[in-house]
C-alpha positions in Angstrom: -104.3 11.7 -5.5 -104.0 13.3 -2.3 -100.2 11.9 -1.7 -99.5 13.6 -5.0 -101.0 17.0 -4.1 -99.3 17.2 -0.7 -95.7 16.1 -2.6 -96.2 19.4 -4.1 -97.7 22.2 -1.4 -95.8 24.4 1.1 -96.5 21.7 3.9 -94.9 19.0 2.3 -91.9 21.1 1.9 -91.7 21.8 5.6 -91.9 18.3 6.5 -89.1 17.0 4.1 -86.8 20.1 5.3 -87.8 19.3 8.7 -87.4 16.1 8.5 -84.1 15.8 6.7 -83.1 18.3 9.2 -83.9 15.7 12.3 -82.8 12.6 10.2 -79.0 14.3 9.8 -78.9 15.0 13.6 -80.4 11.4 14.6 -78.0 9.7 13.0 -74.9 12.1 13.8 -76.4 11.1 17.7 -76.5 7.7 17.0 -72.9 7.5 15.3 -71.6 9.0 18.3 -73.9 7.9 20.8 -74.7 4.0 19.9 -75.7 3.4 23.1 -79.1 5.3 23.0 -79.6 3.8 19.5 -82.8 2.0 20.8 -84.3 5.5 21.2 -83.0 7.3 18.0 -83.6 4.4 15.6 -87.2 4.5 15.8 -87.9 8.4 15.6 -85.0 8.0 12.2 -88.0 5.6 10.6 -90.7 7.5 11.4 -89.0 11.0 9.8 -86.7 9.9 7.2 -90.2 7.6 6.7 -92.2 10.6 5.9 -88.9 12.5 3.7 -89.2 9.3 1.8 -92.9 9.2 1.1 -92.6 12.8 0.0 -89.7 12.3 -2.1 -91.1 9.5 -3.7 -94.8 10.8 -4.7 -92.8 13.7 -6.5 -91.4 10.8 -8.4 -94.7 9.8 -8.9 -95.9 12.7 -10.6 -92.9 12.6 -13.2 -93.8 8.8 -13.7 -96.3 6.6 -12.3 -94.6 3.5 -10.6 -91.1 4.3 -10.4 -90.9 3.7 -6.4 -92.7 0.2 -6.6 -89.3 -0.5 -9.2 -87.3 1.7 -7.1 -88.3 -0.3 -4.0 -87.9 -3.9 -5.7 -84.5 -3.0 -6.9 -83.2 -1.9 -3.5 -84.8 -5.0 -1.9 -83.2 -7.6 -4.6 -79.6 -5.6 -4.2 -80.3 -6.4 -0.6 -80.5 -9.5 -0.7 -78.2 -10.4 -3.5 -75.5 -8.5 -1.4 -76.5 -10.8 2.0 -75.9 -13.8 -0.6 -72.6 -13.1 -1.9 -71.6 -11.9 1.4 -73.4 -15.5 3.1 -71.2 -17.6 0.3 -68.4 -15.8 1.1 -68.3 -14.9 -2.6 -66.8 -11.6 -1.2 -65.6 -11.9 1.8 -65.4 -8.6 4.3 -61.6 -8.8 5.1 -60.2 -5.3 6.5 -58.6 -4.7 3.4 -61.9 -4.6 2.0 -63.5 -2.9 4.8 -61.1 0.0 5.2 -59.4 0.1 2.0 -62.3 -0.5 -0.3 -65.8 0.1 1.2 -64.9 2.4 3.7 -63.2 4.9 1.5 -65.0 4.8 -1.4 -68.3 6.0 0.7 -66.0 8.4 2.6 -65.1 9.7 -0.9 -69.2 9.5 -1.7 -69.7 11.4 1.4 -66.9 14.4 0.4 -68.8 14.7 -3.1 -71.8 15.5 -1.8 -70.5 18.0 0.9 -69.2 19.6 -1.7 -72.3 19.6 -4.0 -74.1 20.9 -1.1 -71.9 23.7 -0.6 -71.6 24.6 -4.6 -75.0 24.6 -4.6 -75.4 27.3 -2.4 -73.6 29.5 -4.6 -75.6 28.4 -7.7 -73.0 25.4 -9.2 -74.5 22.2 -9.3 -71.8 19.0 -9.2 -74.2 16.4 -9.5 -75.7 15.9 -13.1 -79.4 15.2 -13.1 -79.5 13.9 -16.9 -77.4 12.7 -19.3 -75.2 9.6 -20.1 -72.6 11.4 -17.3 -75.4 11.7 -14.8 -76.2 8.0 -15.5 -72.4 6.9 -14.6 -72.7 9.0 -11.4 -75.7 7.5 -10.2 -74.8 3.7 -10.6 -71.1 4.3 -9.1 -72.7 5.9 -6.1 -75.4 3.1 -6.2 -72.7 0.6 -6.2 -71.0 2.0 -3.6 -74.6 2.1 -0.8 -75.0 -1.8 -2.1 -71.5 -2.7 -0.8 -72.0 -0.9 2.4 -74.6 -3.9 2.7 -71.6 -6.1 2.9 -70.9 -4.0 6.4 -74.0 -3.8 7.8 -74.3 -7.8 7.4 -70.3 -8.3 8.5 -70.8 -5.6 11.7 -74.3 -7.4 12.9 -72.0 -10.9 12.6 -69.4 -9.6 14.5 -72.1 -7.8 17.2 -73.8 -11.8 17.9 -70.1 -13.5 18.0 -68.8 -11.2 20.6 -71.4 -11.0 22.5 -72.0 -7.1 22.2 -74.4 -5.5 24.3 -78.5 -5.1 23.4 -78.5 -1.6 22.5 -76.0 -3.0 19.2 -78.9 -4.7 18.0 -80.4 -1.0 17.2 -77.1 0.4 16.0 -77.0 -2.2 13.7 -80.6 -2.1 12.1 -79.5 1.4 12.5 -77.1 1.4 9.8 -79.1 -1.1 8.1 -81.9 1.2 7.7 -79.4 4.0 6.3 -78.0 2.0 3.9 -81.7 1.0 2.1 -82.6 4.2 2.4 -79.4 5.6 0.6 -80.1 2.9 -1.9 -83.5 3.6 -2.4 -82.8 7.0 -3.0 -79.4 6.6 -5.6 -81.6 4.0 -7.8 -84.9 6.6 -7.5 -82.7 8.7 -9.0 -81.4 6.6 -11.6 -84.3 5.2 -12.6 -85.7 8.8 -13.4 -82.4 9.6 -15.7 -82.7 6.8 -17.4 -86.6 7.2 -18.5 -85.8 10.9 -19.2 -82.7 10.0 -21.1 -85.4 7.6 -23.0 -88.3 9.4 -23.8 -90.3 8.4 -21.0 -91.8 11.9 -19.2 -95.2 12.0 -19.6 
């Protein structure tokens, strides 16, 4: 009861701003910097951790149980993404990586700048609701779910070369921002669909 009262108060506020705010500058430190990864990755958990929590107990008060789906979802695209990519079902060839996975989150990434920015001046991109909203949300879902197919190819690559210890924190790195991403997209869905459904309460 008390998670859902702080999702809602002035304090809880300041801690997701602040701690979006920190999780954006971690990671732009840790794309650029991958060599202090071992310091950055932990203080990314712990803040993106707590924008999480808040993010998902306002959820919570729209409908009861959504991030225990939310979080089982993400964790079964996980690892139905690590199986395909283990069977070589798909098979991360550069074609794939540049052409396909790398672009289409690059194009992902463009949206929301722009959403960002039209928001600021009262336009909002990104439905919320609807049947269009819906589309949105699983395309963008999709596209987080094949970054897996990265994450699993670059850690590969990181043990048969040899790479250096601090890559085994870049990698979890971008592990961690791709379920978190996830999470996030198929929160959001979730909600859309139950609202599209009849299901506030």
């Amino acid at each position: 009861m008390s998670g859902v009262y702080l999702a809602g108060s002035p304090a809880a506020y300041g801690i997701l701003v602040l701690g979006m705010i920190v999780g954006v500058v971690l990671t732009i430190v840790t794309c650029f910097k991958p060599q202090i990864a071992a310091m950055t990755t932990p203080g990314y958990a712990v803040f993106e951790g707590a924008v999480l929590g808040i993010i998902s107990a306002q959820f919570e008060r729209m409908y009861f149980g959504i991030s225990a789906i939310a979080v089982g979802i993400t964790l079964a695209t996980m690892f139905l993404m690590l199986f395909l990519w283990r069977a070589q079902i798909i098979k991360v060839t550069n074609q794939v990586r540049r052409s396909v996975i790398i672009s289409m989150t690059g194009a992902v990434a463009i949206f929301y700048f722009i959403n960002i920015i039209a928001s600021l001046f009262g336009f909002h991109l990104m439905p919320t609701s609807g049947i269009f909203g819906i589309a949105i949300s699983f395309i963008i879902a999709g596209v987080a779910a094949f970054n897996f197919l990265l994450d699993f190819d670059n850690i590969e690559q990181a043990v048969s070369y040899g790479a250096p210890k601090y890559m085994e924190y870049f990698c979890a790195f971008g592990l961690l921002l791709t379920l978190v991403w996830l999470y996030i997209e198929i929160l959001r869905l979730i909600q859309m669909i139950l609202a599209m459904f009849g299901g506030d309460e």
